[in-house]
Structures are given as structure tokens and as C-alpha cells.
N, C-alpha and C positions, 0 to 999 in steps of 0.2 A: 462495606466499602471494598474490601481485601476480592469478593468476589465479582463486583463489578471490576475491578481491576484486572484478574483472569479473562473476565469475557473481552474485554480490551485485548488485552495481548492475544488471546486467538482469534477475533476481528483480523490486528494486524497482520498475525502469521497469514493467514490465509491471505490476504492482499498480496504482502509479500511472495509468496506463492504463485499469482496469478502474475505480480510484477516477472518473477522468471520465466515462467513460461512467455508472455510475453517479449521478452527478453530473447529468447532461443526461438521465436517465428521472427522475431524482426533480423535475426542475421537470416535465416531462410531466403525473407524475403528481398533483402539485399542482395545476396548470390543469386536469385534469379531474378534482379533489378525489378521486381511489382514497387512501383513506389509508390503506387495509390493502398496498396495492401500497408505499406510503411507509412506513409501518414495517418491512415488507422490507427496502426497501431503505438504510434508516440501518442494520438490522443486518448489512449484507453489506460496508457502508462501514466500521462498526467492528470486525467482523471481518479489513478489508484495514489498517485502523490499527494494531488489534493485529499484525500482520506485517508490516509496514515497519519496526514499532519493534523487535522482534527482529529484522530483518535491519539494521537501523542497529548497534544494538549489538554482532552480531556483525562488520560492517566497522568499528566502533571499537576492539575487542578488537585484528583483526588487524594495522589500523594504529598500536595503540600498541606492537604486537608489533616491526612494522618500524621505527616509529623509536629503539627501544633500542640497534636494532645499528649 
């Protein structure tokens, strides 16, 4: 379980990761007002939300799994 839980957490870092970068083009893209290039990229960021948060809840699952025992 302990290692499924690792692959989780670098699942998330890595999202995490792509959530900054994306982060750092979307003020780009502001400063050169592309606001097609910016609604892009808010739906790539809430599509990286939407999967943190099932991978959050699946490492809460598994650690509510390990603290019963």
C-alpha cells in the first residue's frame, strides 16, 4: 500500500508541475492579451484539478486503509 501511495504522490508532483508551468504561460499570455491561448489554458489547469483531486482521494482511501490496522 505504502508504495502505491508513493506513485500517488509523484502522479501529483508531476501535475503539480505542469499546473506551474501552466501557470507562468497563462500570465504570458495575458501580457500579450492571446485570450484564446488563455482559455486554453484555464481548461488544461482544470482539467489538472480535476486529477489531483481523484488522486488526493484515492491516497485518502488508502491511508484510511492503513490506519485501521
Amino acid at each position: 500500500m505504502v508504495d502505491k501511495m508513493l506513485i500517488l504522490l509523484e502522479q501529483k508532483n508531476q501535475c503539480l508541475d505542469e499546473f506551474l508551468k501552466l501557470t507562468q504561460y497563462q500570465n504570458q499570455a495575458i501580457l500579450n492579451e492571446n485570450f484564446d491561448e488563455l482559455s486554453n489554458l484555464v481548461e488544461n489547469k482544470n482539467r489538472l484539478i480535476k486529477i489531483i483531486s481523484l488522486i488526493d482521494k484515492q491516497f485518502l482511501t488508502i491511508f484510511e486503509e492503513i490506519k485501521k490496522q
